[in-house]
C-alpha positions in Angstrom: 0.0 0.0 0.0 1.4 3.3 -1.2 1.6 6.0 1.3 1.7 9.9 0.8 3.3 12.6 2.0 0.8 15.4 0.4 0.7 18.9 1.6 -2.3 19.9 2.5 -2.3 23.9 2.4 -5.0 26.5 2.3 -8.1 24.2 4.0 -8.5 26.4 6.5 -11.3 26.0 9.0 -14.5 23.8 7.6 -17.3 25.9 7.6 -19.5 23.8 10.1 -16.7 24.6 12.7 -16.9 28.1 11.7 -20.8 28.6 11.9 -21.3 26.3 14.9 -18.7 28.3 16.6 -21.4 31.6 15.7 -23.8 29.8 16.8 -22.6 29.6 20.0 -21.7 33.0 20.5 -24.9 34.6 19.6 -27.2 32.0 20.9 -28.6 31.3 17.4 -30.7 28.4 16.4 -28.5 26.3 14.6 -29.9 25.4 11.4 -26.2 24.9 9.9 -24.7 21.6 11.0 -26.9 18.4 10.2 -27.2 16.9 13.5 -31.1 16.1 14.9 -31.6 17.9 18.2 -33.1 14.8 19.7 -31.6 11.3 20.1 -32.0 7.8 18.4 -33.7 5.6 20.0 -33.4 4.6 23.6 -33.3 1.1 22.7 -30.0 1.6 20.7 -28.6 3.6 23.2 -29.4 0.9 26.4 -27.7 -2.1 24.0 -24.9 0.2 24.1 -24.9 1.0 27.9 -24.9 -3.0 28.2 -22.3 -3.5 26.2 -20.3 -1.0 28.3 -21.5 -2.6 31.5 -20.3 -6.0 30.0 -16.7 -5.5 29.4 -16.8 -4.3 25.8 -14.6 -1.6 26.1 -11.5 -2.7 25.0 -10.1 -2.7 21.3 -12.5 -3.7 19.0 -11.2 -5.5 15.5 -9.7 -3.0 13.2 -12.6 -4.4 10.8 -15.2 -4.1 13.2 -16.6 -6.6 15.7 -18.2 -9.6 13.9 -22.0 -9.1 14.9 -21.8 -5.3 13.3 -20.5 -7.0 9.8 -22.7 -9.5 9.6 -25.8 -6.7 10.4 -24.3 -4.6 7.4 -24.1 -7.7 5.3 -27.9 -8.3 6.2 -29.0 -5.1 5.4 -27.2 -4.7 2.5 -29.2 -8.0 1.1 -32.0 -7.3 3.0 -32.6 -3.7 1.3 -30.6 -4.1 -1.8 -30.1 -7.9 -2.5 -26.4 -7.1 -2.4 -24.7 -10.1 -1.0 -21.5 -9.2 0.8 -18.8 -11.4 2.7 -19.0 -9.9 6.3 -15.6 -11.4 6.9 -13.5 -10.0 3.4 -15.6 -7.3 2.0 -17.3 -5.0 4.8 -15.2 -2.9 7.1 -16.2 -0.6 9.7 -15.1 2.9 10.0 -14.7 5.8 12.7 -17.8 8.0 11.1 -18.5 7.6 6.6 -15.8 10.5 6.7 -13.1 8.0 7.8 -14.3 5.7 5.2 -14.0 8.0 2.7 -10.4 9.8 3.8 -9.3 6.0 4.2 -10.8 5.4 0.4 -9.2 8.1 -1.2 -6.1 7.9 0.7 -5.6 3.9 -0.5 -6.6 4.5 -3.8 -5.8 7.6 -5.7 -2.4 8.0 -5.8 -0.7 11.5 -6.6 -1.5 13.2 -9.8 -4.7 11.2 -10.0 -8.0 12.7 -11.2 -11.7 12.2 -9.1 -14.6 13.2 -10.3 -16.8 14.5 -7.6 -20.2 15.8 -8.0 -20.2 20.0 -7.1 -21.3 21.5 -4.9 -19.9 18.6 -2.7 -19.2 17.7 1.4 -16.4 19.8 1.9 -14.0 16.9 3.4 -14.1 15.6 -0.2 -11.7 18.9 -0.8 -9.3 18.0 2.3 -8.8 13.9 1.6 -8.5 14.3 -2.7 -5.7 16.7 -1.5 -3.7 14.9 1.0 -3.5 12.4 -1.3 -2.2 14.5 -3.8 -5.2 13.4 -6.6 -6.9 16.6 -8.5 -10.7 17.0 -8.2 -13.0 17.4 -12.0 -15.9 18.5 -10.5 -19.2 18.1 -12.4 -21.4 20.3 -11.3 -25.5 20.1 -10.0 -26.9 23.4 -10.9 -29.8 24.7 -9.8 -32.9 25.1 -10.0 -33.3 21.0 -10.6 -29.2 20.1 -9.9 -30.0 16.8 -12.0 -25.9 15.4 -13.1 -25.3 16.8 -16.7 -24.5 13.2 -18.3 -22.2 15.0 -21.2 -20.6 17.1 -18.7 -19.8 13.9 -16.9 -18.7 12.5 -19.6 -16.2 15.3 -20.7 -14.4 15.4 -17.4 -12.7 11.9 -17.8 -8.8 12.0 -18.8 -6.3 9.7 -19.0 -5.5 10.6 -15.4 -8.9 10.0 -13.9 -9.2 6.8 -12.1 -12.0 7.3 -9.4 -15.9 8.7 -9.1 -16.5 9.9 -6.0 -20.4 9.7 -6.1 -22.7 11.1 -3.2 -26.5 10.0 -3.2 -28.8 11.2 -1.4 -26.8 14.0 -2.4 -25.7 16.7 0.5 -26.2 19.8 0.1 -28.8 19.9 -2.7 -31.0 17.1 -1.4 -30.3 15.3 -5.0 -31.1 11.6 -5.2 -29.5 10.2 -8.4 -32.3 8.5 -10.6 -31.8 4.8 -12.3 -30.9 6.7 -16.1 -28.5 8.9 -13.9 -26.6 6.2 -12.5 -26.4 4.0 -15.2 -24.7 6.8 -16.7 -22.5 6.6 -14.3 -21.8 3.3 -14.1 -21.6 3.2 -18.3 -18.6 6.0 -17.9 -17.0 3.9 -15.2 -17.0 0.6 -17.2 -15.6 2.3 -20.1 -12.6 3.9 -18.4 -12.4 1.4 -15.7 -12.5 3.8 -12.8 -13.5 3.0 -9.4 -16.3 4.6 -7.6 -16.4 5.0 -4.0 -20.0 6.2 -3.4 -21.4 8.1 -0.3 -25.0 6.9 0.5 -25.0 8.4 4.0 -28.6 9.6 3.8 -29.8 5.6 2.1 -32.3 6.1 4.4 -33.5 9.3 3.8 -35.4 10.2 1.0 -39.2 11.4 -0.1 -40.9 9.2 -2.6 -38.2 8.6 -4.8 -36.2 5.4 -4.5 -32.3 5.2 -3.1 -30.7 2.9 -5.6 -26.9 2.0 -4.4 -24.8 2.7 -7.9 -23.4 -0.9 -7.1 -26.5 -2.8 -7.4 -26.1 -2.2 -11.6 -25.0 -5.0 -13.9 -21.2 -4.8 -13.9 -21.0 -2.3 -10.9 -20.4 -4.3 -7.8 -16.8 -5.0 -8.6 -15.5 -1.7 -9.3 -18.0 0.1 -6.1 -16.8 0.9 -2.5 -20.0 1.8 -0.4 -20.2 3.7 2.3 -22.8 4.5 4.8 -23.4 5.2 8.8 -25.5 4.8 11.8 -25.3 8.2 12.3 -28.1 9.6 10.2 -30.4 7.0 10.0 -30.5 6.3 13.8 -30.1 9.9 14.5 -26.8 9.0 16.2 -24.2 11.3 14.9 -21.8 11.6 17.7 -21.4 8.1 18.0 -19.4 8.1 14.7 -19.9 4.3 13.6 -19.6 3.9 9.8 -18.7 1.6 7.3 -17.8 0.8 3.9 -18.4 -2.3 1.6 -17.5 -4.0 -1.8 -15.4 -6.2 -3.2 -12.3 -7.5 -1.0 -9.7 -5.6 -3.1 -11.2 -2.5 -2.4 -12.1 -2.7 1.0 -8.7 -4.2 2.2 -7.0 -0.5 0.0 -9.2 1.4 2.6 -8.0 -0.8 5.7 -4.7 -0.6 4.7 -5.2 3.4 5.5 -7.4 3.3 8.2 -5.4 0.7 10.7 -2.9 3.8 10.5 -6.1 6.7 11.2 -8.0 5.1 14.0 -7.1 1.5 14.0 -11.1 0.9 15.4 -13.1 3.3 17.8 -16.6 2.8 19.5 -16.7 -0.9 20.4 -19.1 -0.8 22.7 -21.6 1.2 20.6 -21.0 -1.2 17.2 -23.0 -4.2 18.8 -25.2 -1.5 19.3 -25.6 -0.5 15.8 -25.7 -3.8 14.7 -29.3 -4.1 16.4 -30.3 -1.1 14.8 -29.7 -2.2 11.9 -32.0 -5.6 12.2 -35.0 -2.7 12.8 -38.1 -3.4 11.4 -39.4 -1.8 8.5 -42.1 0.1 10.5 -38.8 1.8 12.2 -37.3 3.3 8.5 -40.4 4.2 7.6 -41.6 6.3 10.1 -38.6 8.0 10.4 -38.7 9.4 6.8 -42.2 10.4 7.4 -41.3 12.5 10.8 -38.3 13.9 8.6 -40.5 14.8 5.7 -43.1 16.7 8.4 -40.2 18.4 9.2 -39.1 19.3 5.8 -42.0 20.7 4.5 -42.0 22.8 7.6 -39.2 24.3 6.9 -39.2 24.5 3.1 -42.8 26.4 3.0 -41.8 28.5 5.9 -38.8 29.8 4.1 -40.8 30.2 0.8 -43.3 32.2 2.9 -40.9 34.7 3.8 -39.5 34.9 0.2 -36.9 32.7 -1.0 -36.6 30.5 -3.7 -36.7 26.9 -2.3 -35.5 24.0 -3.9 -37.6 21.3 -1.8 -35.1 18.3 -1.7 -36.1 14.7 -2.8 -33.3 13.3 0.2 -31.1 14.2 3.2 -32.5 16.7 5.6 -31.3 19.7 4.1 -33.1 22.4 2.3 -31.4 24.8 -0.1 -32.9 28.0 -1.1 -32.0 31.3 -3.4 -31.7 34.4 -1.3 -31.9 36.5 -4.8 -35.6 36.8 -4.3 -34.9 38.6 -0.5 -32.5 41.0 -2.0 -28.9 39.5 -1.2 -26.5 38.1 -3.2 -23.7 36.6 -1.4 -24.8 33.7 0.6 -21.2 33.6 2.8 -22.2 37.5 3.9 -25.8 36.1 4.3 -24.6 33.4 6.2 -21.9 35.5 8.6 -24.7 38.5 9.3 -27.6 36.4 9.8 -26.9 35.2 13.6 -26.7 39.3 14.8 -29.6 39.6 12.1 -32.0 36.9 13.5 -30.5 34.8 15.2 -30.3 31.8 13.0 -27.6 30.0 11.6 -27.4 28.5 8.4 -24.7 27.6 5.5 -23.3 28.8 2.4 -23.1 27.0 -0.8 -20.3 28.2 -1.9 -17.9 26.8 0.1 -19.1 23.7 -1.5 -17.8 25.0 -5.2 -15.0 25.4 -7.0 -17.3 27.4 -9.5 -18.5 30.1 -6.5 -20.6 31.9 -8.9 -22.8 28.7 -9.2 -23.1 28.5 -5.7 -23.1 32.4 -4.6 -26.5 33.0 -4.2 -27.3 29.5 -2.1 -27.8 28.6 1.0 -28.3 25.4 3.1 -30.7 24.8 5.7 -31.2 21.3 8.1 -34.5 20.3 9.1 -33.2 17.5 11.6 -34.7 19.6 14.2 -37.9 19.5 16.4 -40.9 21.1 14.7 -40.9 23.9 17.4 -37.6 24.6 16.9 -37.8 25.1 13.2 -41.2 27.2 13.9 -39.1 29.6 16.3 -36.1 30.0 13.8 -39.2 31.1 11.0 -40.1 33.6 13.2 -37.1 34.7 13.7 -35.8 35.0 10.2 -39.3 37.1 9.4 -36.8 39.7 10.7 -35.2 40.0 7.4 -38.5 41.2 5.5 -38.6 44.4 8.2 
């Protein structure tokens, strides 16, 4: 396994530091950072206090202990008809973003092109460049952000080996239809490219279907999957991820991540691993309390004047402030907790084409209804 010792100048401060940190300070509702303001279920949260009481609180396998791999091989048949080798081909992770880092890291080697999907998660940015690869974005404009297939298409080089996918797609709330994908998958068979696709928000979405790029004829050998616990059980501190597909790929990642985290969390994976055995009636009404919540917030903010782009996945909202007479959603963003008292995020940050992203701004809906009713009122401050 190679290793790398890329520079990584110029990240700065990730914006969700940044705004949190605003938050704080000015006692703003936090619509910025997507993390629910109420937990997962108590259920997942006692198997983890029994683990704890039980003596599992020593190292866990750097894969992951055997009942969490074999629950992400069961749900990746159960909900896909994937079938996975728990043992050789599923590894768990400190969060998705180790999964990623560790991804990128063991398999783009310097000089190497990715394809990523703009605007993207802004770690993307930070791992593509430690390992000395050089992001082609392809970029989701709005008002629909649907992937512009001959735009995709044009970004391949000789020098591109990877696709870095993300469906449900964060920030625009995106979820990559069937024709989209195979798309995808057609461009990645024809160059022979890996793609290492995010599908944190699987099980988050609003009528349309989540379809894991790897489930196409031809994909499952060239796809590393990743996923978390921490948005679908509304337990993102815990930081329990994974990522699956075929052994070669997953033992490129491991060979990173032994040296990132070795293994975190062990009492809180058998944990997971229950979670993910949930009935269907579980998922289910979990999208619909999301969805309440997102159509909450999305006519709210079109109430008080801005463009909305109602997402079909995640839990984020993005809107135009055009309509509301501003033009630079990072000023937006920065004066809006002295404003109102809200916090939200800019787009931008998530570009390499600014202009594109400018006039955005994201909004999370993880939050109790009341919450999001208070920060409504509050932003009704910009129309005085």
């Amino acid at each position: 396994m190679k290793t790398t010792s890329a520079r990584i100048d110029g990240l700065g401060t990730t914006i969700f530091a940044e705004m949190s940190a605003l938050a704080l300070r000015t006692g703003s509702i936090n619509l910025g950072q997507g993390f629910p303001d109420t937990d997962g279920p108590t259920s997942i949260i006692d198997a983890a206090a029994d683990a704890m009481r039980s003596g599992r609180n020593q190292y866990a396998p750097g894969i992951g202990v055997p009942e969490l791999r074999q629950a992400i091989a069961s749900h990746q048949q159960r909900f896909y008809g994937l079938t996975v080798d728990p043992d050789t081909e599923v590894a768990v992770t400190t969060g998705a973003t180790e999964a990623i880092a560790s991804a990128i890291l063991g398999l783009v080697d310097p000089g190497d092109e990715v394809i990523v999907l703009e605007p993207y998660y802004d770690s993307y940015v930070a791992v593509i460049q430690m390992a000395g690869g050089v992001r082609k974005p392809v970029t989701l404009r709005a008002p629909d952000f649907r992937l512009p297939i001959d735009e995709l298409r044009a970004a391949v080089s000789q020098r591109t080996t990877a696709i870095l996918l993300n469906t449900p797609h964060n920030p625009t709330g995106t979820v990559l239809t069937r024709d989209e994908l195979e798309a995808v998958a057609a461009v990645a068979q024809e160059h022979d490219l890996v793609v290492i696709s995010d599908e944190v928000y699987e099980h988050l979405t609003f009528g349309v279907p989540h379809i894991p790029i790897a489930t196409l004829p031809g994909m499952h050998e060239r796809t590393l999957t990743i996923s978390s616990g921490g948005k679908s059980f509304s337990l993102t501190g815990w930081k329990i991820g994974w990522a699956t597909g075929p052994a070669a790929l997953v033992s490129a990642m491991i060979g990173v991540k032994q040296f990132l985290t070795y293994t975190s969390g062990s009492p809180l994976q058998p944990a997971i691993a229950e979670a993910l055995g949930f009935e269907d009636e579980y998922f289910s009404a979990f999208v619909a309390q999301m969805q309440t919540q997102r159509d909450l917030l999305c006519s709210g903010l079109a109430d008080l004047g801005f463009d909305v782009f109602v997402p079909e996945g995640t839990y984020f909202a993005t809107t135009d402030i055009r309509p509301l007479g501003f033009t630079d959603g990072m000023e937006f963003c920065r004066a809006l907790p002295e404003v109102a008292g809200v916090v939200a995020i800019p787009h931008q940050v998530f570009y390499d084409d600014v202009e594109a992203g400018a006039p955005l701004v994201r909004w999370a809906f993880c939050k109790k209804p009341e919450v999001i009713a208070e920060a409504l009122d509050r932003l009704t401050k910009l129309k005085r």
